[in-house]
N, C-alpha and C positions, 0 to 999 in steps of 0.2 A: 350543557350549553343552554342560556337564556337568551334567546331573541339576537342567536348567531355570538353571543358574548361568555367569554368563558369567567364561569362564576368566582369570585374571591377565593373563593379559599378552595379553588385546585389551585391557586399559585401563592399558601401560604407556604413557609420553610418548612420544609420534608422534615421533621421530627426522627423519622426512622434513620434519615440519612445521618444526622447528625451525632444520634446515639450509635450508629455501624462506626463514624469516623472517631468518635471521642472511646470507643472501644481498642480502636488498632491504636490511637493516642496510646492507653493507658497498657497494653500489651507492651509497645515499645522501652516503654516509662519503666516497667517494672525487670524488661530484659536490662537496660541500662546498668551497668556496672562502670562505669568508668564516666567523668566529666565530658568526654566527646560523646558517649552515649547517650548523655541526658540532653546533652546541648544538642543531640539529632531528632529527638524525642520532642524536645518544646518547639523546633523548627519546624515537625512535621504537626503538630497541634495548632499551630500558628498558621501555617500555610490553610490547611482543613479551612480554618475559621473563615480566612480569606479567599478562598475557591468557595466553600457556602454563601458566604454574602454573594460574590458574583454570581453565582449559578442562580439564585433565587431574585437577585436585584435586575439580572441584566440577563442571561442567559435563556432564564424560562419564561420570561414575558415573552421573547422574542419564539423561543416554540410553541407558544400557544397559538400561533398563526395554524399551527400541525395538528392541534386538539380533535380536528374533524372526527375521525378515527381513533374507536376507541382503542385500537392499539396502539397507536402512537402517543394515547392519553397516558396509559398504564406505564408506560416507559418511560416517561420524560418524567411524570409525577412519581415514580416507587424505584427508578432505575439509573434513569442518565447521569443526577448526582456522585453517587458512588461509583460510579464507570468512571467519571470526569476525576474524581477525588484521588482516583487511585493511579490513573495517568499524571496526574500533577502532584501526587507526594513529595518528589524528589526537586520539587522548583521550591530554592531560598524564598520564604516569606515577602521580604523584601522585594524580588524580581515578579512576582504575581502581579500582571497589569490587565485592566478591563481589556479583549480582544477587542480589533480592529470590527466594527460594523459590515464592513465588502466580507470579511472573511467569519466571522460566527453567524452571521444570518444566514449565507446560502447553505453554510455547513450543518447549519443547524435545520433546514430541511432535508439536508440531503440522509443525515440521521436519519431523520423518521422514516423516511422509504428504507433505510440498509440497516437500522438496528437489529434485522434477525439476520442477518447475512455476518455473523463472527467478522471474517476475514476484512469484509468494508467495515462495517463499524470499527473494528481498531483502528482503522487509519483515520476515518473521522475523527474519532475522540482524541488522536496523533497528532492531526493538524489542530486542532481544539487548543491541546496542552501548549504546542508550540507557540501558537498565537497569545496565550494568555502569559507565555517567559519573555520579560523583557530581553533575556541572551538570543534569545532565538526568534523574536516576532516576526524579522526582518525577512527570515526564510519561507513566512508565511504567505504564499503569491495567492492572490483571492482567487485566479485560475486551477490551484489546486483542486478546488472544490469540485470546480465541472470534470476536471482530469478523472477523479474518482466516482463522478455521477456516470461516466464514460466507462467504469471497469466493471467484470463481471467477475463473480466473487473467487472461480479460478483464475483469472487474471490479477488479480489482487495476492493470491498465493502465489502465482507462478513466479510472480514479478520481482520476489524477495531473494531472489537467486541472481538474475541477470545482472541487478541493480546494483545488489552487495559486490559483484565479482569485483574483482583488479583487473583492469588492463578489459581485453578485449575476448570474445568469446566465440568461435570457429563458428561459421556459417557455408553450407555449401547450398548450388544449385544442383540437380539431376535433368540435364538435358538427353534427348534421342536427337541424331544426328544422320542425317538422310548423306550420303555422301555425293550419290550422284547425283542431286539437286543443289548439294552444298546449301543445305538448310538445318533449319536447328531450331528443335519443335520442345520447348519447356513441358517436364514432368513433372517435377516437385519444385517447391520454393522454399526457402529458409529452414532448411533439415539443419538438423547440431545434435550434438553430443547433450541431451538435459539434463546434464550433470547434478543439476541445480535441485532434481527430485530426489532420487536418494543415490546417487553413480551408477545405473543404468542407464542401458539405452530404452528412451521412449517411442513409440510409434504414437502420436498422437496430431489426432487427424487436423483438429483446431488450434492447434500452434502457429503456423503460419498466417492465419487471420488474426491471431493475436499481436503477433511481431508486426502485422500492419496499422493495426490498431495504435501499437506503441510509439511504431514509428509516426501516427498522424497526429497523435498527440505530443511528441515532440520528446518523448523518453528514451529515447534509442535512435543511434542514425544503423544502415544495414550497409553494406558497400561490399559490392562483388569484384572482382579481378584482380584484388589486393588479395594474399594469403597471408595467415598470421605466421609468424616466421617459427621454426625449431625451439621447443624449449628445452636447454639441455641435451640435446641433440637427439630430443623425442616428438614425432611427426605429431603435432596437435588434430592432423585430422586423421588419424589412424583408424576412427570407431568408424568412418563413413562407410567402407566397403560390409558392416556388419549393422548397419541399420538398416529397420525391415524396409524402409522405402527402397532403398536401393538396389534391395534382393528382389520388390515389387515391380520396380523400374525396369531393372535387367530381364526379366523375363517378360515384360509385354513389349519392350524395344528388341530384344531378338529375335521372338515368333515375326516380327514385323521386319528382320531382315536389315535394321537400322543399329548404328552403335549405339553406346551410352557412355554421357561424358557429363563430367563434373568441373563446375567452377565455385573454384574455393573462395571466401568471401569473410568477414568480422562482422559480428554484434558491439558495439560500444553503446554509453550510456555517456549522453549528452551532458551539456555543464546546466542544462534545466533542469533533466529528469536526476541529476545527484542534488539537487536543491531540490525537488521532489520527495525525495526519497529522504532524505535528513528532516523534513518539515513533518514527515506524515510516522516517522518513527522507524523505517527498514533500515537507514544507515545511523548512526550516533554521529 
């Protein structure tokens, strides 16, 4: 940095990135055995050229605002290229369009802070890709950006489950129920089956502040006293009596001489949070 100004030539054309992408060019080129292969091969050569010029013409001027930090120098200068290069292989030449300014500027600070955060950085570079396809720019909402300046990089994981699902996703409450006050004193919130990690049941303790999370971001509505109905005429909330809240539940509502009751309730994923999620790369 001179006198707060970032010098010419950290923003000449990354040479390495160039040679890394005319390299997968020429891998493709040489796999090519058939006339659709070659014609995928000069597509993806073509694209390259045209994600290089914007990343260097339009891209990385505007993260030089981020240079502060030499980390965030290292990365933009030797890195974000080839991340961006490689999100954008599959966009026709043709459809490659300068992104919207509301949407590659914030995105492109919000890179610099989550490039070592895997999980965020892909969805940056997701929304990046989308914004620069003329098929898809549209789903590019410049709100995305703060949605994911708002996630934590397990929220950014978890999220690839709920989002993706069909249909709606069983939610229960765990209430104690004092009878002869006829009151009703909340234990747990938003317990589910987290299917979404590997078919286990999870005990995790920060779930439900994430599911509020999602829900104030606008990715998810939660709705209790509706049940999701039988599937196949198999109880969708079958795992609730064998999650550990519930085993947690029951034993400090009984020493306490009060019931335990449960209201069954849906996770759905809003018509934002699936234009969300298609914008950032978790749904196609």
């Amino acid at each position: 940095m001179e006198g707060g100004r970032v010098p010419d030539s950290e923003l000449n054309p990354m040479e390495n990135v160039r040679t890394g992408v005319a390299a997968v060019s020429d891998l493709v080129k040489a796999a090519a055995d058939s006339p659709a292969g070659k014609a995928a091969a000069q597509n993806l050569g073509q694209t390259a050229v045209t994600v290089t010029k914007l990343v260097n013409n339009v891209l990385l001027p505007v993260a030089a605002v981020n240079y502060a930090c030499d980390r965030f120098r290292e990365y933009f200068q030797n890195k974000f290229a080839g991340d961006l290069a490689e999100k954008t292989a599959n966009i026709p030449p043709e459809h490659v369009i300068e992104p919207k300014a509301s949407v590659a500027g914030p995105a492109l600070q919000g890179l610099a802070f989550a490039h070592e955060e895997p999980q965020l950085k892909d969805l940056f570079l997701e929304l990046l890709a989308s914004a620069m396809d003329s098929r898809r720019a549209a789903t590019a909402h410049p709100a995305f950006v703060e949605i994911l300046k708002q996630l934590t990089s397990e929220e950014a994981r978890l999220l690839r489950g709920p989002i993706g699902e069909q249909g709606v996703i069983p939610f229960a409450q765990i209430h104690a129920i004092n009878r002869g006050t006829d009151t009703t004193i909340p234990v747990y919130n938003h317990v589910t089956f987290t299917k979404w990690l590997d078919g286990t049941v999870y005990d995790i303790e920060t779930l439900p502040a994430m599911v509020d999370n999602w829900i104030r971001l606008g990715l998810v509505e939660v709705q209790y006293e509706v049940s999701v109905a039988d599937r196949d005429g198999v109880d969708p909330y079958r795992w609730l009596k064998k999650h550990p809240h519930y085993a947690q539940a029951e034993a400090r509502v009984l020493e306490k001489g009060l019931d335990i009751d449960v209201v069954h309730g849906y996770m759905r994923t809003t018509d934002f949070g699936q234009q969300f999620a298609r914008a950032v790369g978790i749904l196609n």
